[in-house]
C-alpha positions in Angstrom: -16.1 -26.3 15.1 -17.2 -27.4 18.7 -14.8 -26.8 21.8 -13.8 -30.6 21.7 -12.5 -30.2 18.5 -10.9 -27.1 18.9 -9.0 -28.3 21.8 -7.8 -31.1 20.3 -6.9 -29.5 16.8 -4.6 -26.7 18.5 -3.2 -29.4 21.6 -2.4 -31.2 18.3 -1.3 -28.4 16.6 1.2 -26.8 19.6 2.8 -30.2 20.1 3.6 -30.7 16.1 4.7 -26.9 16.2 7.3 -27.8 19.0 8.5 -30.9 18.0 9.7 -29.6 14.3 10.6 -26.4 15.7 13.6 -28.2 17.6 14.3 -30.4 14.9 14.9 -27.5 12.8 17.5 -25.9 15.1 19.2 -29.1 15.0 19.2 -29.6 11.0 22.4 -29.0 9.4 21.0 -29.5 5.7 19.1 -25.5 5.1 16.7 -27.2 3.0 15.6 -29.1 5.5 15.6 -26.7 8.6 13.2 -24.9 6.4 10.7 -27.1 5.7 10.9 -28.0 9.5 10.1 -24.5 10.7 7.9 -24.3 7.7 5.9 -26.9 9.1 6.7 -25.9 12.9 5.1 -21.9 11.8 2.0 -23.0 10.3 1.4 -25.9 12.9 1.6 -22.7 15.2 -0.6 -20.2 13.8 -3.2 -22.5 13.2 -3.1 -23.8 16.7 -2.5 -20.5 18.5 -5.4 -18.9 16.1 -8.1 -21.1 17.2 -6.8 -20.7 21.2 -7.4 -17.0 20.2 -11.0 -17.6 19.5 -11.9 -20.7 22.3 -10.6 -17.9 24.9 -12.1 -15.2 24.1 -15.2 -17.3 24.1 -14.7 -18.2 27.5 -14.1 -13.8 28.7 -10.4 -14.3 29.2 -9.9 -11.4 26.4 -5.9 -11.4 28.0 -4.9 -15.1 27.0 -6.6 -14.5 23.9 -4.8 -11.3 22.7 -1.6 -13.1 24.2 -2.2 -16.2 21.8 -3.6 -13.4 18.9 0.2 -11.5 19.4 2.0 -14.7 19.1 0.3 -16.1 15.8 1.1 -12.8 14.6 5.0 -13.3 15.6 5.0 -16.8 14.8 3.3 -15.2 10.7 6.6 -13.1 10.9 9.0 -15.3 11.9 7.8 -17.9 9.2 8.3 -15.3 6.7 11.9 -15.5 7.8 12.5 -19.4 8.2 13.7 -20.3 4.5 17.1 -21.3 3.5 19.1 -18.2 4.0 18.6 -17.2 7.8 20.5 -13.7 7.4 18.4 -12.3 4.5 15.7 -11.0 6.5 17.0 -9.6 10.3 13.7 -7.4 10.3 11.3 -9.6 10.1 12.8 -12.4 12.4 13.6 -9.4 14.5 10.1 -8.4 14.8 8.4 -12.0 15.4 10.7 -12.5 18.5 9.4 -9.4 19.8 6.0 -10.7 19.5 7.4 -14.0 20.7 8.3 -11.8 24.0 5.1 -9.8 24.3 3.2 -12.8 23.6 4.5 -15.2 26.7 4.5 -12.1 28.8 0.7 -11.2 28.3 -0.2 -15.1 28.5 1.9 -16.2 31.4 0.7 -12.9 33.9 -2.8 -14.5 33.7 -3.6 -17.3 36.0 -4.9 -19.7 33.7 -2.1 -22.0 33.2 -0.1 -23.9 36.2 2.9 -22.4 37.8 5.7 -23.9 36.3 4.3 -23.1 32.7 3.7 -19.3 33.7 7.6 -19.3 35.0 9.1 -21.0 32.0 6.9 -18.5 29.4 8.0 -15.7 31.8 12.2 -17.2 31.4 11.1 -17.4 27.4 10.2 -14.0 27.6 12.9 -12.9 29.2 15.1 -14.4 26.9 13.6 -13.5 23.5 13.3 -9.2 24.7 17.1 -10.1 24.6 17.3 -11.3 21.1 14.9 -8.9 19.7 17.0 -5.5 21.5 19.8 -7.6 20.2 18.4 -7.7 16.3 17.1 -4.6 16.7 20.0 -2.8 17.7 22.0 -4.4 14.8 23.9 -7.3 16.3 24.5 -10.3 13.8 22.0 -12.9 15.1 19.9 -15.5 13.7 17.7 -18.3 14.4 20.4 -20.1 15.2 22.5 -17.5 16.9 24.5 -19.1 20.3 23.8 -18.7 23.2 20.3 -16.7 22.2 18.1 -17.1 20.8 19.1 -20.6 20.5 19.2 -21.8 24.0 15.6 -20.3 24.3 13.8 -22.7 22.5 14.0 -25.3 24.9 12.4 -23.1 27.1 10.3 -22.2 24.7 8.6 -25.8 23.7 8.9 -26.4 26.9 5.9 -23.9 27.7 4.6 -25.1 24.5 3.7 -28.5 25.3 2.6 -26.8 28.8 -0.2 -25.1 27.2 -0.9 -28.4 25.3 -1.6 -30.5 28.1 -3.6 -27.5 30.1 -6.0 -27.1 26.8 -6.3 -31.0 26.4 -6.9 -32.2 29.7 -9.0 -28.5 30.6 -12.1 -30.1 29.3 -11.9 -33.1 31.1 -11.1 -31.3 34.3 -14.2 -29.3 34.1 -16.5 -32.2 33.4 -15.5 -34.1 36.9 -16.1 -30.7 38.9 -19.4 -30.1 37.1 -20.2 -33.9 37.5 -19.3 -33.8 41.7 -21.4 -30.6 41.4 -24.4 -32.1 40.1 -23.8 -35.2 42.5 -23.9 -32.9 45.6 -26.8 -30.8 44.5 -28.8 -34.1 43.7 -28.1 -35.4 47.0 -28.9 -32.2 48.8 -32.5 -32.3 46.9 -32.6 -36.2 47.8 -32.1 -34.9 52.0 -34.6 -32.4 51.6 -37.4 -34.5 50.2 -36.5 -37.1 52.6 -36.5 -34.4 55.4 -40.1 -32.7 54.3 -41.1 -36.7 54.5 -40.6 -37.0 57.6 -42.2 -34.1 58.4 -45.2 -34.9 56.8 -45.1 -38.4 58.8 
């Protein structure tokens, strides 16, 4: 799988994991919720897998373990989408932690703009919340008010962040490299001219 394809598979991925993840917190019929967070978690690992691998190809071994934790999470919370959202506190419990640890890893690095950084760091924030809150045995589910509900704005918010930074990353590069290779062919084309006139 080249890097083209890889970018576009998990920008792909990310936005189709966002989109159904909010549509699920707005389902009323269970059935339904689950088979949009079923499709919202494997949307997600797929995408954040493959980010695992295209960073750590490119050295930045701290996005990568940051996107490696939050498939991880995202395998957990899956496990604890279906119809009955109280059956399985642990493992929902769990994924939101990773959720946390994930954003916070990810969003110290410098690789993605400012206001993505500050809305994974707000997600963070928010989901160390709901996990001390699960974990210390509060009743709270996936659609618990105000958290971890009101998170997942914030949360596809960063999402679709990412998206566009991996998507459009590529492109970036290639004009930089381009106006590189413009500048160093003009510099040769001054020199040549220069050692021309010299020889004149």
């Amino acid at each position: 799988m080249n890097e083209r394809s890889i970018r576009i598979t998990a920008s792909v991925g990310l936005v189709i994991g966002g989109l159904f993840g909010m549509m699920g917190s707005f389902i009323q019929t269970p059935s339904l919720r689950g088979l949009a967070w079923g499709i919202d978690g494997v949307a997600l690992i797929l995408a954040t897998a493959l980010l695992t691998f295209y960073y750590n190809r490119k050295g930045n071994d701290g996005v990568a373990a940051g996107f490696l934790c939050l498939a991880i999470g995202e395998g957990l919370i899956l496990s604890s989408s279906g119809v009955n959202l109280d059956q399985d506190h642990s493992s929902f419990g769990a994924g939101v932690a990773l959720w946390a640890a994930s954003l916070l890893v990810i969003s110290f690095q410098k690789t993605f703009p400012l206001f993505v950084r500050i809305t994974g760091f707000m997600a963070a924030i928010l989901f160390s919340v709901t996990a001390v809150l699960l974990f210390t045995g509060n009743d709270v589910n996936g659609l618990t008010k105000p958290l971890p509900f009101f998170a997942y704005p914030i949360f596809v918010l960063t999402i679709f962040g990412w998206a566009s930074t991996v998507l459009l990353s590529k492109e970036k590069n290639s004009f930089i490299a381009k106006n590189a290779r413009v500048k160093q062919g003009t510099q040769r084309n001054s020199q040549l001219n220069d050692m021309q006139l010299h020889n004149n």
